[in-house]
Structures are given as C-alpha cells and as structure tokens.
C-alpha positions as CSV (number, residue, x, y, z in Angstrom):
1,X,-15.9,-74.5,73.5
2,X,-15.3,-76.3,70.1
3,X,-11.8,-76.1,69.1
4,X,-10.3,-76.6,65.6
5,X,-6.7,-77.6,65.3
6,X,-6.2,-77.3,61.8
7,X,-7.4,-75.7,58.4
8,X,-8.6,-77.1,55.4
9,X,-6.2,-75.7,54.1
10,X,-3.4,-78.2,56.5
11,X,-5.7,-80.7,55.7
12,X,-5.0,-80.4,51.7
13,X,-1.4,-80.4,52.2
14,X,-1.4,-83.4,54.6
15,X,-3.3,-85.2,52.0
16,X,-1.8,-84.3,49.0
17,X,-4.8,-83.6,47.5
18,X,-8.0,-80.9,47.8
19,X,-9.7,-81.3,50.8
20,X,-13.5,-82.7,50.7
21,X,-16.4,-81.0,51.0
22,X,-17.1,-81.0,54.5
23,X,-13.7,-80.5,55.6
24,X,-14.2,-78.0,58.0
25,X,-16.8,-80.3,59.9
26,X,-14.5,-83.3,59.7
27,X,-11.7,-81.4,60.7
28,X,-13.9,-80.0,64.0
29,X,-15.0,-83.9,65.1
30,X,-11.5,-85.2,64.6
31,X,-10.2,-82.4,67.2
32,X,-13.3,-83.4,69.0
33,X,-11.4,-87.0,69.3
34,X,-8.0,-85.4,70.1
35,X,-9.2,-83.7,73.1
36,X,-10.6,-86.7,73.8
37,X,-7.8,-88.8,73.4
38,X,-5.7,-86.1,75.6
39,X,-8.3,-85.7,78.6
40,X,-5.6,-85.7,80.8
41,X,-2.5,-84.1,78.9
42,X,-1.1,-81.1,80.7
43,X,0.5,-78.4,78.1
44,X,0.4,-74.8,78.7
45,X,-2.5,-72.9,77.2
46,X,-3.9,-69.5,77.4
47,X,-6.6,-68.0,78.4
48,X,-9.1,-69.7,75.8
49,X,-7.5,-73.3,76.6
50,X,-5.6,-73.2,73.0
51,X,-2.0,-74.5,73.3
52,X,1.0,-72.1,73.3
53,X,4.3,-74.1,72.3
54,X,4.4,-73.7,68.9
55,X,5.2,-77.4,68.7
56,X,2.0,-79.0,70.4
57,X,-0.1,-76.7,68.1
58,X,1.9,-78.4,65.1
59,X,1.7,-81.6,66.6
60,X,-2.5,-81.2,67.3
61,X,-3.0,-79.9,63.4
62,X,-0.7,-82.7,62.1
63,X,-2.9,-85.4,64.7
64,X,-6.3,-84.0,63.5
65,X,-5.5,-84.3,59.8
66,X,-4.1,-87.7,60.3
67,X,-7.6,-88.6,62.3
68,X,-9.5,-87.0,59.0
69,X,-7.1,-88.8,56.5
70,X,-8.3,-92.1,58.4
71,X,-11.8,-91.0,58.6
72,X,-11.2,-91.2,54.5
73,X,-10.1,-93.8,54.1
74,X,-12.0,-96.0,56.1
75,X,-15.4,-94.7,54.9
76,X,-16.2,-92.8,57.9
77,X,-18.2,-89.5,57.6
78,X,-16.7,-88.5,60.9
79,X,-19.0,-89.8,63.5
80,X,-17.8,-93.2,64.0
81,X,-20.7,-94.9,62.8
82,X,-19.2,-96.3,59.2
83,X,-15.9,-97.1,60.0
84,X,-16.1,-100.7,60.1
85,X,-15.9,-101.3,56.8
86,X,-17.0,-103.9,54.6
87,X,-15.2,-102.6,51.1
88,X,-13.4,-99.6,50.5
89,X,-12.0,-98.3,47.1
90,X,-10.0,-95.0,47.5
91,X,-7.7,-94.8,44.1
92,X,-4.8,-97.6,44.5
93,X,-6.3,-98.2,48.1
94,X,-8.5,-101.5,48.7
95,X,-10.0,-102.6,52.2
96,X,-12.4,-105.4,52.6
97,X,-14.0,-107.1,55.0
98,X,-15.3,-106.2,58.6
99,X,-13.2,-105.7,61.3
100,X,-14.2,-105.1,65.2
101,X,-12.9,-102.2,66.5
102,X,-12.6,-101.0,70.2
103,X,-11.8,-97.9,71.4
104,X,-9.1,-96.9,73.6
105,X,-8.7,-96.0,77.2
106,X,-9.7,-92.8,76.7
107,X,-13.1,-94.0,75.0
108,X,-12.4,-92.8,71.3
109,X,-10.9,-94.7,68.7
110,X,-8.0,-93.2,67.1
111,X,-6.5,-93.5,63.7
112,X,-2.8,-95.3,63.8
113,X,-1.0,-92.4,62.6
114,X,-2.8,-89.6,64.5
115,X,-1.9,-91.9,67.9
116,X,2.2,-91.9,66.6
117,X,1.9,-87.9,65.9
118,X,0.7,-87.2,69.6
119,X,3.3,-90.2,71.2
120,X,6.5,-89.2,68.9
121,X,5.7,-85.9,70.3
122,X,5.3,-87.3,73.8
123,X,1.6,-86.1,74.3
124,X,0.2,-88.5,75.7
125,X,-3.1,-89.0,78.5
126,X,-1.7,-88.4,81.8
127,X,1.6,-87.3,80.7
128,X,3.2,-83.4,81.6
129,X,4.3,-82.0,78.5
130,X,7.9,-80.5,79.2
131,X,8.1,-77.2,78.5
C-alpha cells in the first residue's frame, strides 16, 4: 500500500512557495523513503497501517516535505538518480561540484533535515515510540 504523508498543499507551506508540478509524485516517493528510513519504528497505527498520534502524523508530513525540499534542491526528480550534483542554481542557492553519497543503514539516503524531524521527534529505526 502506497502511503502519502503530506499534501501539496503542506508541501507549499513548508516551502514557502507553490509547489511543483509533480508534487503529488514527489511527495509519494519521499514517503516511500520515510518508510524506508523507519522499517523498524514501532508507533501505533490503525487498521490501514497509518499512524494515530496526532504528532507522528505531523512529524511524517513535516519529514516528507523536508525529503521533497531536498529533492529540490539538489536536482533530484525524486528517484535518486540526479542527486549528485554537479551545479545547481535555485534563486540565491548555489551548489557545485560532485559529491559521493552513501546511503544509510536503512538503505535510503535521507535529506539532513527530514533525518532531524524524525530524531527531534524520537522516531527513529528500531526505536518504540512512547505513547
């Protein structure tokens, strides 16, 4: 089952700005690296798997924007394949040069500030979510 953490609509307020395009498919492969990234979370859910604290659901939209907001900036059309950039303009933004990446233990790479959303939070792989 594909899940979706956040709206395009979330996604414009988290940027500031309208979202792109293809905002609903970015938005569905970033949760797709969430999930990843929290294999082995436990958190309640309900019968369809989705979350029910009020908080983690926050803390999941928040995580998948941030993993889209990267995906932008980086260059990456949400599959992974462009993100190591060579040089990257995005208004007063400037990247250059090529950087290898690796991903981490749970075999996706994610974006700095989605990985602090989930940890502040203290979602984390293999970690028991108080409830």
């Amino acid at each position: 089952m594909r899940r979706v953490y956040a709206t395009p609509e979330q996604l414009a307020a988290w940027l500031g700005s309208p979202a792109p395009a293809d905002a609903e498919r970015r938005l569905a492969r970033a949760a797709e690296d969430i999930d990843s990234a929290l294999l082995t979370a436990v958190y309640r859910v309900d019968g369809d798997g989705d979350p029910l604290d009020p908080l983690i659901v926050q803390v999941l939209a928040d995580a998948t924007c941030a993993q889209v907001e990267w995906q932008l900036a980086t260059g990456d059309d949400g599959t992974g394949a462009a993100g190591q950039w060579d040089s990257v303009n995005i208004g007063p933004v400037s990247l250059s040069g090529r950087a290898a990446r690796t991903a981490g233990a749970s075999g996706v790479e994610l974006a700095p500030r989605a990985d602090r959303v989930l940890r502040r939070a203290g979602l984390e792989p293999g970690r028991i979510f108080a409830w």
